[in-house]
N, C-alpha and C positions, 0 to 999 in steps of 0.2 A: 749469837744464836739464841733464840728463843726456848724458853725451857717448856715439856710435852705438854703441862698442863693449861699453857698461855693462849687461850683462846683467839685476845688480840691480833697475835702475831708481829707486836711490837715490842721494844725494851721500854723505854720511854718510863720512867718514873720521875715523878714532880712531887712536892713537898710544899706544904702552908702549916702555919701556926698550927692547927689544932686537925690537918688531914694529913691524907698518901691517896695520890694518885697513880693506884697502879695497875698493869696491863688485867684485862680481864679477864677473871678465868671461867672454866667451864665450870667448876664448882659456884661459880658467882650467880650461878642463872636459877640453881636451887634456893639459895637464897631469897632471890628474887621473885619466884612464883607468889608468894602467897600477899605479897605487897600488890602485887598486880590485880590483886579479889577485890580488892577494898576504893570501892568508886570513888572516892574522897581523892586518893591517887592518883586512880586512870582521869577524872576530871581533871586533873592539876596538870596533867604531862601537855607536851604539843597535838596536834592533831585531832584529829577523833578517835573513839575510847571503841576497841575491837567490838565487833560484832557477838562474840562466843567468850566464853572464860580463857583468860591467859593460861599457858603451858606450857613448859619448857623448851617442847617443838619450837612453839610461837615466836617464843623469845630468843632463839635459839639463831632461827629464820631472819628474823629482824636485825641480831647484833651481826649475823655474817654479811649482811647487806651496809651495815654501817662501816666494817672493819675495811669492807672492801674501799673506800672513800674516805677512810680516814683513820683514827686511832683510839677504839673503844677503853675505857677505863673506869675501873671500880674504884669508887671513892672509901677509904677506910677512916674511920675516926681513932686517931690516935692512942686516947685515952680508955678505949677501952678493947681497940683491936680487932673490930665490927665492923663489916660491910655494909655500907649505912645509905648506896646508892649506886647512882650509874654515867655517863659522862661520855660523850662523843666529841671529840673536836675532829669534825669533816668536813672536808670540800666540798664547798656548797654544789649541790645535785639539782636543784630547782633553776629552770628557765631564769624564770622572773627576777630571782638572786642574782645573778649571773653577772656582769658586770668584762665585757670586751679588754680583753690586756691589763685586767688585774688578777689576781690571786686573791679568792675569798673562803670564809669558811664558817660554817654552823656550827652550833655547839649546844643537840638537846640534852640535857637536862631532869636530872631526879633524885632526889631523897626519898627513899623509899619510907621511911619511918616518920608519920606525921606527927609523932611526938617530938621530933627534931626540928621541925619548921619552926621560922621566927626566928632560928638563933643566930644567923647570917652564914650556915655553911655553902649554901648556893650561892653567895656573892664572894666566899671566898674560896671557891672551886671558879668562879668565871676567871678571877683576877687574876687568877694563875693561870690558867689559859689563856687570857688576853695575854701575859708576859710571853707566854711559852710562842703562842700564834706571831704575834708583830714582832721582838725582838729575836727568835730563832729560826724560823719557818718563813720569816718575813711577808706575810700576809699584807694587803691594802686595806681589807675590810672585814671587820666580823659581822655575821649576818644571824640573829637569832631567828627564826622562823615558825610560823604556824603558832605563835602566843595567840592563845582566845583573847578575846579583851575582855572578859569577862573573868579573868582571870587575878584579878588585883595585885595578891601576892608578886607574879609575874612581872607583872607590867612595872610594879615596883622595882624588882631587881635589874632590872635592864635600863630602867630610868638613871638608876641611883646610881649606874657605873658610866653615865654619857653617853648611852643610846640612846639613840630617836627614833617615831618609827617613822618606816622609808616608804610603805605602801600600807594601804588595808586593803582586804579578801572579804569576799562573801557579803559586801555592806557593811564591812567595818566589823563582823564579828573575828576576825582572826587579823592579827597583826603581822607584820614583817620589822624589826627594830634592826638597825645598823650602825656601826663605830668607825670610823676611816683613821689610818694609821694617824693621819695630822691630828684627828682630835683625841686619838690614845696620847700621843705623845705629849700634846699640848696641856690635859690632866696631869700625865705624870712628871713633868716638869714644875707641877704647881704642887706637889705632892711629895718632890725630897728638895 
């Protein structure tokens, strides 16, 4: 049973070195507003960067759409007990992703706090999701979606864990990056 305040609607908690990943809650999204003012941010995330100021509605709106497709979670930093971001791992929703008689899934992505970028919590938020995706859920493919290429930081992290990208969008402005269980395993194998 899900406890009132678990927005997610999932249990699901995952654990790294220096994070928790745990279900999201509705308190997470106050949190959240004011990191969403800051364009440095809304630049960095997937997609395109909202028309109007972020709001809680907004956000609100967005993560029930996420939850519904997969399993929204708030990333806390251990150390100091801080909700330091945001974390979808869902079933790929997009066409073009899509992939006939396998099982795939996205997973956007944020650190709300640019003072926390560079210190590798996005790659070690993926890596746990890649565990959690292909070893328990058993997934064929993770598919990160709608990276700008413009986005370095980005393209970085998805490079540096063995994705490729699999298409470009718009003329190469937006990327599509994917991971197939063979070459998850075929890393982690090289890795214990």
């Amino acid at each position: 049973m899900t406890q009132p305040d678990n927005f997610a609607e999932h249990n699901i908690h995952l654990e790294t070195e220096r994070l928790i990943l745990r279900p999201f809650k509705d308190a997470d999204f106050d949190t959240a507003v004011p990191f969403y003012q800051d364009p440095d941010f809304l630049n960095a995330m997937e997609g395109e960067s909202p028309d109007a100021p972020v709001t809680k509605e907004y956000l609100k709106s967005a993560g029930e759409y996420m939850r519904k497709d997969g399993f929204l979670f708030a990333i806390v930093e251990k150390a100091s007990d801080r909700t330091i971001g945001e974390v979808c791992l869902q079933w790929m929703n997009l066409e073009r992703a899509k992939i006939e008689g396998e099982k795939v899934m996205r997973s956007p992505i944020g650190i709300w706090d640019k003072t926390l970028w560079g210190k590798g919590y996005g790659k070690e938020v993926v890596r746990c999701l890649m565990a959690h995706a292909f070893e328990k859920l058993g997934i064929d493919r993770f598919c990160p979606v709608d990276v700008r290429a413009d986005n370095p930081r980005s393209k970085r992290l998805w490079e540096s864990l063995g994705f490729t990208v699999a298409r470009e969008i718009d003329g190469g402005k937006t990327l599509d990056f994917e991971i197939t269980r063979a070459k998850y395993k075929k890393i982690n194998e090289n890795i214990t």
